[in-house]
C-alpha positions as a Markdown table, in Angstrom:
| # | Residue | x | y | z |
|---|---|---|---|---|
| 1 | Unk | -13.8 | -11.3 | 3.4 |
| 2 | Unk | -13.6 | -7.3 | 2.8 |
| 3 | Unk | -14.6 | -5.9 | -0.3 |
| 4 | Unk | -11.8 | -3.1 | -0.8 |
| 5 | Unk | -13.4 | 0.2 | -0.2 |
| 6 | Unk | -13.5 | 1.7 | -3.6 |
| 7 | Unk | -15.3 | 5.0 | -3.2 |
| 8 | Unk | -16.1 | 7.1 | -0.4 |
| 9 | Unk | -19.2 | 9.0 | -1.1 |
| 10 | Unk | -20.3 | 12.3 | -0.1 |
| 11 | Unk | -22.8 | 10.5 | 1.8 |
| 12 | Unk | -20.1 | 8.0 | 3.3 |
| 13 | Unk | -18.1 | 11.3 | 4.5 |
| 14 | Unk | -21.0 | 12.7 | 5.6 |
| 15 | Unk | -21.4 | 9.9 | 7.9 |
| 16 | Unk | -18.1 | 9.7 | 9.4 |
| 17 | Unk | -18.6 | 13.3 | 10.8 |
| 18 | Unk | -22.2 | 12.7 | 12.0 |
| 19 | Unk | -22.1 | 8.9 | 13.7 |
| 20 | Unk | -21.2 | 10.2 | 16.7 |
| 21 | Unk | -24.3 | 11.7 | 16.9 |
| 22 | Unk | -26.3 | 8.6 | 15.8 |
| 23 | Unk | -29.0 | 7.2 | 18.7 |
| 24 | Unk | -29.9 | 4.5 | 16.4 |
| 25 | Unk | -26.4 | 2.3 | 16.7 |
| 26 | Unk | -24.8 | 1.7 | 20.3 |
| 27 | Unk | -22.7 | 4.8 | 20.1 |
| 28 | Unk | -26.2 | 6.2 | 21.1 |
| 29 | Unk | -28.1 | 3.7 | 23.4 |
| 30 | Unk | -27.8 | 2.5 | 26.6 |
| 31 | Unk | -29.3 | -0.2 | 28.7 |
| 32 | Unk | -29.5 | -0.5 | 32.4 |
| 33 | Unk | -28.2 | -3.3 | 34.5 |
| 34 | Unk | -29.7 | -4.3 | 37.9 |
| 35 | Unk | -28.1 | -1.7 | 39.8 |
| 36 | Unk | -28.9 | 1.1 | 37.5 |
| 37 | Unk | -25.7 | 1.7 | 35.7 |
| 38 | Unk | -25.9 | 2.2 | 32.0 |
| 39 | Unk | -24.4 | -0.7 | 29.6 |
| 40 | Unk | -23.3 | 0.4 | 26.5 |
| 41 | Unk | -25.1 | -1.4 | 23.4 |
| 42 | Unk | -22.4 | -1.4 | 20.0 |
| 43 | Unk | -23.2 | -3.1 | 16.9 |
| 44 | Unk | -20.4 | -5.5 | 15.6 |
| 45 | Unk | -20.5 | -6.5 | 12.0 |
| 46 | Unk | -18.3 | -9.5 | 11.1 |
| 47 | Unk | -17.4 | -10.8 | 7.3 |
| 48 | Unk | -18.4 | -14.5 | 7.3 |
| 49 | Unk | -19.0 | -15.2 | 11.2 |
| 50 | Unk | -18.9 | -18.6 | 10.7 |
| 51 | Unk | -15.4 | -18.7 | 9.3 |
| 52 | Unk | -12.5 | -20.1 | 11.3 |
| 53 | Unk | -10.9 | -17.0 | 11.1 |
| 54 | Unk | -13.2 | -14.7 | 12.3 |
| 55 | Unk | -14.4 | -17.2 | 15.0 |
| 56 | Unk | -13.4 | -15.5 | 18.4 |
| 57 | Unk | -16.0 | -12.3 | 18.0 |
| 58 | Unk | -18.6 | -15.3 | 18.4 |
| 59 | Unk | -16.7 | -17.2 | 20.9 |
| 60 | Unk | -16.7 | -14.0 | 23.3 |
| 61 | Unk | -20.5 | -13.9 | 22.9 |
| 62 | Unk | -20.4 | -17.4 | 23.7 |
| 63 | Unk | -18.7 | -17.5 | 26.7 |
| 64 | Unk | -20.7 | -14.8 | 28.1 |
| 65 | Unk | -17.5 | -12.4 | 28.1 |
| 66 | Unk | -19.0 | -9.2 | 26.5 |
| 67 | Unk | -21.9 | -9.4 | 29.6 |
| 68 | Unk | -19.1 | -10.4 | 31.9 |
| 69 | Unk | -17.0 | -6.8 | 30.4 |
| 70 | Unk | -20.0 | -4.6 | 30.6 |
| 71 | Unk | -20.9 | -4.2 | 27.1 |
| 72 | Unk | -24.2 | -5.9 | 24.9 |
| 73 | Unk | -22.6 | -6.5 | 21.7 |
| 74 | Unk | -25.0 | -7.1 | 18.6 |
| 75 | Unk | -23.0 | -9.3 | 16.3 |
| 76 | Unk | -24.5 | -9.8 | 12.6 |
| 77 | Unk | -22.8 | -11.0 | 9.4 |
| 78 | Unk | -21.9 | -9.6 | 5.9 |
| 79 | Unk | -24.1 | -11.4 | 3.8 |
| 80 | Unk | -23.6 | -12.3 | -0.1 |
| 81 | Unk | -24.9 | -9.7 | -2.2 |
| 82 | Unk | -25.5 | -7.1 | 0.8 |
| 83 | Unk | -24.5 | -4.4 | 2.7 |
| 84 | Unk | -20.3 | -4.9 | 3.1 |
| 85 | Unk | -19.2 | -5.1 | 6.9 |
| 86 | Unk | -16.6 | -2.1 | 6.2 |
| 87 | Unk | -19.9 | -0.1 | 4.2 |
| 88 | Unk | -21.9 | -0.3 | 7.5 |
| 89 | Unk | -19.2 | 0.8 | 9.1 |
| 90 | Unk | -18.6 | 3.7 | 6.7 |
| 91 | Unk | -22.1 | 4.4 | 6.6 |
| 92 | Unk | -22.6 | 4.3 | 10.6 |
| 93 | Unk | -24.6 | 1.7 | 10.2 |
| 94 | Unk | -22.8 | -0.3 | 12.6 |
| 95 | Unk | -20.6 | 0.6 | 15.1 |
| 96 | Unk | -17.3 | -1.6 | 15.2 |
| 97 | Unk | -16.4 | -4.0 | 12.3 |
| 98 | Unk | -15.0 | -7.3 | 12.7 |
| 99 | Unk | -12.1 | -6.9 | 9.3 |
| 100 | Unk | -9.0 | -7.3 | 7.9 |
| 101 | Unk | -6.1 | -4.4 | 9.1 |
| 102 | Unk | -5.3 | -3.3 | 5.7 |
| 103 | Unk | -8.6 | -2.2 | 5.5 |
| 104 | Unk | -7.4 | 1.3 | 7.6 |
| 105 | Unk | -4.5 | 1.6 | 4.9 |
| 106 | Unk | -7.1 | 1.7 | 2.3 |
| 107 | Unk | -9.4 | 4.0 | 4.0 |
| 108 | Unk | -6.2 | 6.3 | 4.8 |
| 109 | Unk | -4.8 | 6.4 | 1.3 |
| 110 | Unk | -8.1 | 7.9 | 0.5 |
| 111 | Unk | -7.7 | 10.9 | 3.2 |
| 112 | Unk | -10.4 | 9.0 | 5.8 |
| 113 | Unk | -9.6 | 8.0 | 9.4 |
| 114 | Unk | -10.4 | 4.3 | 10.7 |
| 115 | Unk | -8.8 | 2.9 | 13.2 |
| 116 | Unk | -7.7 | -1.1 | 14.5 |
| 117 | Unk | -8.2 | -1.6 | 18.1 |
| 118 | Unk | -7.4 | -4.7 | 19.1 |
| 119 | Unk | -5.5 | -7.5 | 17.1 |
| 120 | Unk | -6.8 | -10.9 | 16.7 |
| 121 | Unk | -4.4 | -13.1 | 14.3 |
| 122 | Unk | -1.3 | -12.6 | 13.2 |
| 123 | Unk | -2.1 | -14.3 | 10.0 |
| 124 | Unk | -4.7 | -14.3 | 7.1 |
| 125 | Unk | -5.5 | -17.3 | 7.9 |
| 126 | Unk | -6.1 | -18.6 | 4.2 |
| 127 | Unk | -4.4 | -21.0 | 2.4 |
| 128 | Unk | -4.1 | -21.2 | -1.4 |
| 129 | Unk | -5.8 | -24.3 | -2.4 |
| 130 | Unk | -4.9 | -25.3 | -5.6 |
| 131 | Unk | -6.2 | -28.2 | -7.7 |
| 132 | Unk | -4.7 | -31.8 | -7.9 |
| 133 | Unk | -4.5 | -31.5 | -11.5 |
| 134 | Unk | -3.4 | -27.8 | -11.5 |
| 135 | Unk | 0.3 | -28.3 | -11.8 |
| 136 | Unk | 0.8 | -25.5 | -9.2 |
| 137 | Unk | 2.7 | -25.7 | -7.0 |
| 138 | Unk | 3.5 | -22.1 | -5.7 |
| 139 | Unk | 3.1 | -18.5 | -7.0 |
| 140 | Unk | 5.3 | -18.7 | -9.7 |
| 141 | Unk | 2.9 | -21.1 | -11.5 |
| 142 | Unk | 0.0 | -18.4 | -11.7 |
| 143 | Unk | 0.5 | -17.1 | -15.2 |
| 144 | Unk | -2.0 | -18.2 | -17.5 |
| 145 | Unk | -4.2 | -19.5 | -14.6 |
| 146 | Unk | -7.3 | -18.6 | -13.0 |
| 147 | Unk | -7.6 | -17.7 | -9.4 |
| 148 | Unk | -10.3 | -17.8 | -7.1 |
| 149 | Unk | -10.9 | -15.6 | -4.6 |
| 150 | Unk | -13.9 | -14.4 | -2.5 |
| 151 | Unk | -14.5 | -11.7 | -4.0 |
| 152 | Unk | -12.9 | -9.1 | -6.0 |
| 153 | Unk | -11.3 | -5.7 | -4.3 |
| 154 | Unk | -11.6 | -8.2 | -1.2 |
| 155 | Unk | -8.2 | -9.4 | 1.4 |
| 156 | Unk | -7.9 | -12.3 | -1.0 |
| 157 | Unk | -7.9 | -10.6 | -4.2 |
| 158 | Unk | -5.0 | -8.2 | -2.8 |
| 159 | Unk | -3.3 | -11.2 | -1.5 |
| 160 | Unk | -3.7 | -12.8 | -4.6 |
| 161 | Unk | -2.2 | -10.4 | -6.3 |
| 162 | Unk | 0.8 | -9.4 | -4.0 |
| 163 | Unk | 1.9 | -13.1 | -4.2 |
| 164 | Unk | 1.7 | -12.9 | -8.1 |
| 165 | Unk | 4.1 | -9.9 | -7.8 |
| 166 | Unk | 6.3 | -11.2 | -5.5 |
| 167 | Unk | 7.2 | -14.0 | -8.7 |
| 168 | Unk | 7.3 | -11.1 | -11.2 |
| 169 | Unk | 3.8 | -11.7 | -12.5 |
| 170 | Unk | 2.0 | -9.0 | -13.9 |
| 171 | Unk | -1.6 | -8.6 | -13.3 |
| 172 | Unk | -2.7 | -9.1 | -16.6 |
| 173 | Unk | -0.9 | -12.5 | -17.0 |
| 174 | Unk | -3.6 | -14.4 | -14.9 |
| 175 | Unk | -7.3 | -14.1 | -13.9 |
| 176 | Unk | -8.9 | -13.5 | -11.2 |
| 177 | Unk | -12.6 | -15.1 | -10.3 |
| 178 | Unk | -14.8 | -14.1 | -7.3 |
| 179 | Unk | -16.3 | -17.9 | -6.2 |
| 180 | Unk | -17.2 | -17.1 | -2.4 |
| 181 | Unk | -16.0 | -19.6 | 0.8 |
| 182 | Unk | -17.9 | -23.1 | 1.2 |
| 183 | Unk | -19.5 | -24.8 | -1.5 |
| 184 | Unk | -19.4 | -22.3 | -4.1 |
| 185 | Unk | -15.4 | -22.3 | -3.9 |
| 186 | Unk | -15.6 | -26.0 | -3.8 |
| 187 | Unk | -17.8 | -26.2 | -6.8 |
| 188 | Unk | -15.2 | -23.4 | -8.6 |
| 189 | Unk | -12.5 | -26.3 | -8.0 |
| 190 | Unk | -14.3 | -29.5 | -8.9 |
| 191 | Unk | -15.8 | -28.2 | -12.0 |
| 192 | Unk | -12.0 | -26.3 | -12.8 |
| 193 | Unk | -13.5 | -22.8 | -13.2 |
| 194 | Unk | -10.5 | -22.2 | -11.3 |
| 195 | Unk | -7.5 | -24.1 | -10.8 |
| 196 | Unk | -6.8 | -22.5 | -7.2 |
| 197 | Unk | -9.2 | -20.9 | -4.9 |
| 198 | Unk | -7.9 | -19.0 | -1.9 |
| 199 | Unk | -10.0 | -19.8 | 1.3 |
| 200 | Unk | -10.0 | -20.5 | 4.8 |
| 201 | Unk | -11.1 | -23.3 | 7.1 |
| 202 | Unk | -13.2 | -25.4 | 6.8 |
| 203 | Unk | -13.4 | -25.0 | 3.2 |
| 204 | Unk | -9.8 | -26.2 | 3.2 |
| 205 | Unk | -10.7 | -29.1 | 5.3 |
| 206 | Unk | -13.5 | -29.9 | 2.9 |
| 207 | Unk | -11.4 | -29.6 | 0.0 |
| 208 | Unk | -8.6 | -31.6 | 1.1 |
| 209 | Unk | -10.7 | -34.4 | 2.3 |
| 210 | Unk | -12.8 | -34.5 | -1.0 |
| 211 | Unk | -8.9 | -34.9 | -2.4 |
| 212 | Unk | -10.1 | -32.1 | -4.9 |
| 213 | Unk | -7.0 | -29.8 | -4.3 |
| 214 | Unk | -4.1 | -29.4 | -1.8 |
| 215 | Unk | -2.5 | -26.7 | 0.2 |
| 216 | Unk | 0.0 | -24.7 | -2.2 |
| 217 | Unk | 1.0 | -21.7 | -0.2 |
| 218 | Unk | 0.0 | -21.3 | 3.8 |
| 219 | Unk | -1.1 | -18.2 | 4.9 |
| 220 | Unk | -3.2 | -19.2 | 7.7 |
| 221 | Unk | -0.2 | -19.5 | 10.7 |
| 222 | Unk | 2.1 | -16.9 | 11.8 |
| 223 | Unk | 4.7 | -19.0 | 10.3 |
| 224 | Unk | 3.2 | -19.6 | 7.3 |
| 225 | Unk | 2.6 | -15.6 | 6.6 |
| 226 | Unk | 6.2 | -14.9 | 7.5 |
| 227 | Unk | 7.6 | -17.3 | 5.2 |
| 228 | Unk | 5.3 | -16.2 | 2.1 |
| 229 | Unk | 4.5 | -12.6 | 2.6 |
| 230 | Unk | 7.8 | -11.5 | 4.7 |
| 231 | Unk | 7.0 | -11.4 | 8.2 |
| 232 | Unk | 3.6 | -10.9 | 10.5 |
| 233 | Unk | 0.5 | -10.1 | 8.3 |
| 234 | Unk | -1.9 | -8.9 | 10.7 |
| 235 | Unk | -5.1 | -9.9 | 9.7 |
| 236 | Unk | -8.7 | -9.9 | 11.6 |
| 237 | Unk | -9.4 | -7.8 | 14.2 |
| 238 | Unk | -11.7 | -5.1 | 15.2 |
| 239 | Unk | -12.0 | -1.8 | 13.1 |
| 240 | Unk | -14.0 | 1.8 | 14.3 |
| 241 | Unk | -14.6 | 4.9 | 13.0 |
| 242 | Unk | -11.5 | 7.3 | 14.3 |
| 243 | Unk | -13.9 | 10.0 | 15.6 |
| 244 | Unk | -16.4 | 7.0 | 16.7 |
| 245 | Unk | -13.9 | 5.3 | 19.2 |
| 246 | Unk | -12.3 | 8.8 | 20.2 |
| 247 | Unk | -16.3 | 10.1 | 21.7 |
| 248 | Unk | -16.8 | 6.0 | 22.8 |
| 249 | Unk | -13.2 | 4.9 | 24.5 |
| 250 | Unk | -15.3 | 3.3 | 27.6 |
| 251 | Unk | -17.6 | 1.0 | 25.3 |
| 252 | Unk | -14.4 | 0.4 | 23.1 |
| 253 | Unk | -12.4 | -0.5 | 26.4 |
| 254 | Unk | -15.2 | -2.9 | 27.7 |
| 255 | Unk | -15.0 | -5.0 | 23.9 |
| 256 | Unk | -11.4 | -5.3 | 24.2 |
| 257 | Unk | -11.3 | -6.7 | 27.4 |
| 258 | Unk | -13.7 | -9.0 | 26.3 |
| 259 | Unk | -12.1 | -10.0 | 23.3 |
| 260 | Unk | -8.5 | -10.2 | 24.8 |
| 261 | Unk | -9.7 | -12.3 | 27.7 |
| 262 | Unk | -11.3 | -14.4 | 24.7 |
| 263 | Unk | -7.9 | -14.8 | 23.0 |
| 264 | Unk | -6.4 | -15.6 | 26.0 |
| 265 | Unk | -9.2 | -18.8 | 26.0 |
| 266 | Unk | -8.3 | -20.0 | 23.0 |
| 267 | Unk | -4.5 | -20.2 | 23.8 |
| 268 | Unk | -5.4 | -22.3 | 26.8 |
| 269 | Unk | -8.1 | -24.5 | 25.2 |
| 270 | Unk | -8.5 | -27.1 | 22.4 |
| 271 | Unk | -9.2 | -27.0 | 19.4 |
| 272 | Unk | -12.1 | -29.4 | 20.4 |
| 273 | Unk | -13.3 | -27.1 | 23.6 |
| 274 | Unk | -13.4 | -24.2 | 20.8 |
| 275 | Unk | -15.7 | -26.3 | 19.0 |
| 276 | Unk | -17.7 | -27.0 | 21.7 |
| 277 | Unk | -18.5 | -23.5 | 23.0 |
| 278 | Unk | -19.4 | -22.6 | 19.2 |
| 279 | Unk | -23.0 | -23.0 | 17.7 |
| 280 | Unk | -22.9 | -26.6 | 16.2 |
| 281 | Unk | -24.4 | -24.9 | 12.8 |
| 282 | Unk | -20.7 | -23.0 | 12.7 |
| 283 | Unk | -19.0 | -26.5 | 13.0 |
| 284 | Unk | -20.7 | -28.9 | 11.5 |
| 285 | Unk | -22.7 | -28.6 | 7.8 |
| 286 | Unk | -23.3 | -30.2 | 4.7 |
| 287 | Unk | -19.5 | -29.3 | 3.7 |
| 288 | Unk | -17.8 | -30.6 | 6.9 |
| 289 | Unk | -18.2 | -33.0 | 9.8 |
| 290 | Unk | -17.3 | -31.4 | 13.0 |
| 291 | Unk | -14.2 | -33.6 | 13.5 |
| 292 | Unk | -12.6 | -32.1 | 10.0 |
| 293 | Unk | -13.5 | -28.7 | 12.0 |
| 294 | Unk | -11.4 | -29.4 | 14.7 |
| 295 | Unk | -9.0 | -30.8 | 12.9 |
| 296 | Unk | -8.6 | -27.9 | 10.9 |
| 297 | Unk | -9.0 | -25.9 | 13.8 |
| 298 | Unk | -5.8 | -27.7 | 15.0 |
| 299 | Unk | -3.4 | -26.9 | 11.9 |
| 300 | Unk | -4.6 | -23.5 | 11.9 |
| 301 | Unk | -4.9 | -22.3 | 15.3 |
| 302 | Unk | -1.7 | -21.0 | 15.1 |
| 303 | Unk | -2.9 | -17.6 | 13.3 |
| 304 | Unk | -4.4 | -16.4 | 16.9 |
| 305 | Unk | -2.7 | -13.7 | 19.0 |
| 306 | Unk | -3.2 | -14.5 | 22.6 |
| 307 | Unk | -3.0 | -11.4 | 23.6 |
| 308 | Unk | -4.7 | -9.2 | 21.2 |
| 309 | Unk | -0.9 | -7.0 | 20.5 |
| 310 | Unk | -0.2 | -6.1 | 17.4 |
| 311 | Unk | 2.7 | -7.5 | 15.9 |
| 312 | Unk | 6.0 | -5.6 | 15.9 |
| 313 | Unk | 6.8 | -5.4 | 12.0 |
| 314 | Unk | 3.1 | -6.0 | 11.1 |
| 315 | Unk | 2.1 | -2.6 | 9.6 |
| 316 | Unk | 5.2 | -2.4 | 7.8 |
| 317 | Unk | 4.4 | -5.7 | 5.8 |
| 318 | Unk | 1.2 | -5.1 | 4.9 |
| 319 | Unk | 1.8 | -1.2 | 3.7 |
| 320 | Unk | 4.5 | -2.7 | 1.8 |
| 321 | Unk | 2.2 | -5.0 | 0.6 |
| 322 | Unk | -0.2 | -1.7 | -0.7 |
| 323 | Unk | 2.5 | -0.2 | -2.4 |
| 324 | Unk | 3.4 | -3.1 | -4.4 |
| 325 | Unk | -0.1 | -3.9 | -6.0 |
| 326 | Unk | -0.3 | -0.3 | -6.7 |
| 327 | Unk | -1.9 | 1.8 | -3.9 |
| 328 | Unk | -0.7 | 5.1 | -2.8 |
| 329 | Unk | 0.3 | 4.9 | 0.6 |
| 330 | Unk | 2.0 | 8.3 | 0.4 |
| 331 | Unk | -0.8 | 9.8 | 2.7 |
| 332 | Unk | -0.7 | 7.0 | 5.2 |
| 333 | Unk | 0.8 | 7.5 | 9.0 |
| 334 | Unk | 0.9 | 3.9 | 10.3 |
| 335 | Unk | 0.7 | 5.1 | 13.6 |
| 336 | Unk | -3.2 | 6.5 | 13.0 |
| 337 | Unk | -4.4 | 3.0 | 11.7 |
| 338 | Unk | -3.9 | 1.1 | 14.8 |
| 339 | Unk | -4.0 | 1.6 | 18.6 |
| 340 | Unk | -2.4 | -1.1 | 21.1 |
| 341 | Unk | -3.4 | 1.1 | 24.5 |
| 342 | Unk | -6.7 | -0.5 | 24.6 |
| 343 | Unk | -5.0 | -4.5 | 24.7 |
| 344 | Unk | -2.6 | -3.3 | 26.9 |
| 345 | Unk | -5.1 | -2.0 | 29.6 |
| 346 | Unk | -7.3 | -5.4 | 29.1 |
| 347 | Unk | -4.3 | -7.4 | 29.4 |
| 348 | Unk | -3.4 | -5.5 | 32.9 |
| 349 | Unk | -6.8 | -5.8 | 33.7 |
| 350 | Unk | -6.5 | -9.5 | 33.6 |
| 351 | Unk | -3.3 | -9.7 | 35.1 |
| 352 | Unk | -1.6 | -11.5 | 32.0 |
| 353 | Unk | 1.6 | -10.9 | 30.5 |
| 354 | Unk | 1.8 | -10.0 | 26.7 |
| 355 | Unk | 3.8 | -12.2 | 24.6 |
| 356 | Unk | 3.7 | -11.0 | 21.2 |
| 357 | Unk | 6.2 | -7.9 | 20.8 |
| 358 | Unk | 3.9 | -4.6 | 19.7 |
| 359 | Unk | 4.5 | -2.7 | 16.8 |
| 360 | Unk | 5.6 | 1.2 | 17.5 |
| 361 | Unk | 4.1 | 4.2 | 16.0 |
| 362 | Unk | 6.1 | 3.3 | 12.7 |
| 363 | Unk | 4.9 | -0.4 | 12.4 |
């Protein structure tokens, strides 16, 4: 998950301005197909590729959709104790990020520009997974309890903490402990260094059929998020640089297409033909068969947009959201943190109809 951007440095601003001028990230490079026409390279940083919920940036490389769109798409991870997703994006070290949406709030509130371009769930995706011995059974247990969460300033840890709030409790009246996804969240549960950890699939899976905690509070549908968090919470999709995506609309066009007509796949496949189009290494691991992936997979796959919209109502939540855990959204303009043109033009482009109603310039 995304570490919250804390700081912007000199150096960070710096590089906002200047990436546009970069030749050593896609915004600068080009190949060549077979007839001679230049294919734009971008670089794609994801947070966790391998999670369920940040599974259809792989899938699209899988399927061959980015080639089939136009575009070569680079796709590496954030890795534990490196260079953050949204710091290479910052930094212009990367061209596109695969991220959270609050993310642009974050960066706005701090007078920078970043930008959402296409949608992917419609949920967080996470569920909080709360020990069998816990006695917690929803937010309102959370006072004197300590709370897991990927890491702190990440999605989790504001989630975490806007959940808390919505019961009254104040932040000092529970702690919060960064244990990671996999087996380090698993190991925070067994060994009760925290009595709820929140995570996605398939560490839910994992915990659940370990029977080391259950699901207390489900984030990871649309449903789900509506009922806890008060409507759509827009979660993963695909963040740029404002000025980046402005000087780059055809290589940002030819991504979208690709992930759209990726979203579109997963609405009309299984669980189980997801799996099977995945590298087995992102389905199957020490942790979790690849039958408790698709079965997860299953109760989850809810959280994907199939059209790549975002939600009507969406921005609105999740501002709301900022403002209650204490950031000043005072300087934020909802309608400069997220575009829906580019979905809308890959969705004519495939001749589909959208289903999910978009969100105007005020959320």
């Amino acid at each position: 998950m995304f570490k919250r951007v804390l700081t912007l440095t000199a150096a960070g601003a710096l590089a906002l301005g200047a990436s546009a001028c970069s030749s050593s990230t896609g915004n600068g490079t080009s190949g060549s197909s077979a007839g001679g026409s230049a294919i734009p390279n971008v670089k794609l940083m994801v947070g966790g590729i391998d999670k369920q919920i940040y599974l259809p940036y792989q899938l699209a490389q899988s399927l061959g959709l980015y080639k089939k769109y136009g575009v070569n798409v680079e796709l590496s991870t954030e890795q534990n104790g490196g260079v953050g997703a949204e710091d290479a994006l910052v930094s212009g070290r990367v061209d596109l990020a695969g991220a959270w949406y609050f993310l642009t709030i974050d960066v706005q509130a701090k007078g920078k520009t970043g930008v959402e371009l296409v949608q992917l769930s419609g949920a967080p995706g996470e569920r909080e997974m709360c020990g069998t011995r816990s006695g917690i059974s929803s937010a309102a247990d959370f006072a004197g309890k300590t709370l897991g969460v990927t890491d702190l300033g990440s999605g989790t840890d504001e989630l975490t903490q806007f959940l808390a709030a919505q019961k009254g409790i104040k932040r000092n009246q529970y702690h919060t402990l960064a244990v990671g996804s996999g087996a380090t969240a698993i190991a925070a549960i067994q060994r009760d260094t925290a009595q709820c950890v929140m995570t996605t699939q398939p560490t839910v899976g994992a915990l659940t059929k370990k029977g080391l905690a259950t699901s207390a509070i489900d984030l990871a549908t649309t449903s789900g998020a509506q009922t806890a968090l008060g409507g759509a919470w827009p979660a993963a999709g695909v963040l740029a640089r404002a000025d980046w995506a402005d000087a780059h609309k055809d290589a940002v066009q030819k991504v979208v297409d690709a992930l759209v007509a990726t979203m579109h796949w997963i609405n009309t496949h299984s669980a189980t033909d997801i799996a099977n189009a995945l590298p087995q290494d992102f389905v199957q691991n020490s942790t979790i068969s690849k039958a408790d992936y698709i079965s997860g997979l299953t109760s989850d796959k809810g959280q994907f947009l199939p059209d790549g919209i975002m939600p009507a109502g969406g921005p609105k939540v999740v501002v709301a959201m900022e403002k209650l855990i204490g950031v000043d959204t005072s300087k934020v303009r909802i309608a400069n943190t997220f575009t829906n043109s580019y979905a809308m033009a890959a969705n004519k482009l495939e001749g589909t109809t959208t289903t999910t109603t978009p969100a105007g310039a005020d959320g």
